[in-house]
Structure formats: structure tokens, C-alpha cells
C-alpha positions in Angstrom: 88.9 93.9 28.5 92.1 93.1 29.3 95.1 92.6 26.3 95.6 88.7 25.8 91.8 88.3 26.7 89.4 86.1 24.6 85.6 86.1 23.7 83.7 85.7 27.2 80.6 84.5 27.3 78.7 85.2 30.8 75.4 84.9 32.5 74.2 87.5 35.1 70.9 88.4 37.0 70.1 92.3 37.2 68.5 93.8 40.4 64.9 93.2 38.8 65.7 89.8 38.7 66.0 89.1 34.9 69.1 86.8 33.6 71.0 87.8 31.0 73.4 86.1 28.7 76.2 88.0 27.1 78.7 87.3 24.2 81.7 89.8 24.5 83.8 89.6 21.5 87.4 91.3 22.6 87.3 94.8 21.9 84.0 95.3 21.5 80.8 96.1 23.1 78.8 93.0 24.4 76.0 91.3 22.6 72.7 89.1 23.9 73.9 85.9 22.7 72.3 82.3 24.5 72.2 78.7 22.4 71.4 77.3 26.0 67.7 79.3 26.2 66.6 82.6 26.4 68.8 85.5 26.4 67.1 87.3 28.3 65.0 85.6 30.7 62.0 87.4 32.6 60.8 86.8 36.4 57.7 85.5 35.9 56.2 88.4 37.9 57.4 90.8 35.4 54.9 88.9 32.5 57.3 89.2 29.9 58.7 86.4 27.2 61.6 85.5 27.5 63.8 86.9 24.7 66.3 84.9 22.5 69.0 86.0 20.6 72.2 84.6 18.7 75.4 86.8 18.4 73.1 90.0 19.1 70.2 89.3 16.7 67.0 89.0 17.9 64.8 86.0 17.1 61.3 84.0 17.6 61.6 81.1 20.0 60.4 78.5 16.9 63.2 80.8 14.7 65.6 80.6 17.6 65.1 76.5 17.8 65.9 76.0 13.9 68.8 77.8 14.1 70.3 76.3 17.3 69.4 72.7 16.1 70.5 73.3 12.4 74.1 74.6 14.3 74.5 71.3 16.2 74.4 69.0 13.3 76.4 71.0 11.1 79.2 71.6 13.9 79.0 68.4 15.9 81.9 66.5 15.1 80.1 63.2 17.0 77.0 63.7 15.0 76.3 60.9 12.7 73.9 63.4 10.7 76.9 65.7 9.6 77.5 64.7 6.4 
């Protein structure tokens, strides 16, 4: 990465068709990172499950959900629920 760059988050399909969602902190190596959906999601050909991860750490979809909705109502600043 470039000096003066940021964090970049990006989404990309691979050849076999599988997308993947990155986190790239600057100046280091990129991590599977998605609060969107899966991390890594799987052609349904390929009769995988989809995989989710925050910041690099793998979790369970029902895991994954907590975590994602627990983030939202302690860092919405429009959400009545925050305080």
C-alpha cells in the first residue's frame, strides 16, 4: 500500500467464483472481514457455507449475527437503544 493510504475494505470474486471480503489495515497483511454477510461467500455449486468473519476471526453465522447487531446499537449514533 501506498504511504498516505488508509484501511481499505474491498470485495472481490476469485476465478472459482467465490466472493471475498477483505479488511486491509495499512501496512499489514489483509484480513477476511464482512458485517454486510459472509466473508467468504461460496457458488452454490461448490456446496460449501458461506464463511463469516470480523477483523480476521472466524465465526458461526448465529455468533456472527450477535456480534454484528450488538455493534450497531452500541455505535449507532441515531439509535434510540444506545444508552
Amino acid at each position: 500500500m501506498a504511504k498516505g493510504q488508509s484501511n481499505r475494505y474491498r470485495t472481490f470474486k476469485t476465478p472459482e467464483g467465490v466472493q471475498v471480503s477483505i479488511f486491509q489495515p495499512t501496512g499489514q497483511q489483509p484480513q477476511f472481514h464482512s458485517l454486510d454477510g459472509p466473508a467468504l461467500k461460496h457458488p452454490k455449486s461448490m456446496n460449501k457455507k458461506d464463511e463469516y468473519f470480523i477483523y480476521g476471526i472466524p465465526y458461526s453465522k448465529d455468533r456472527w449475527l450477535e456480534l454484528k447487531n450488538d455493534a450497531k446499537v452500541k455505535y449507532d449514533p441515531f439509535s434510540s437503544d444506545r444508552f
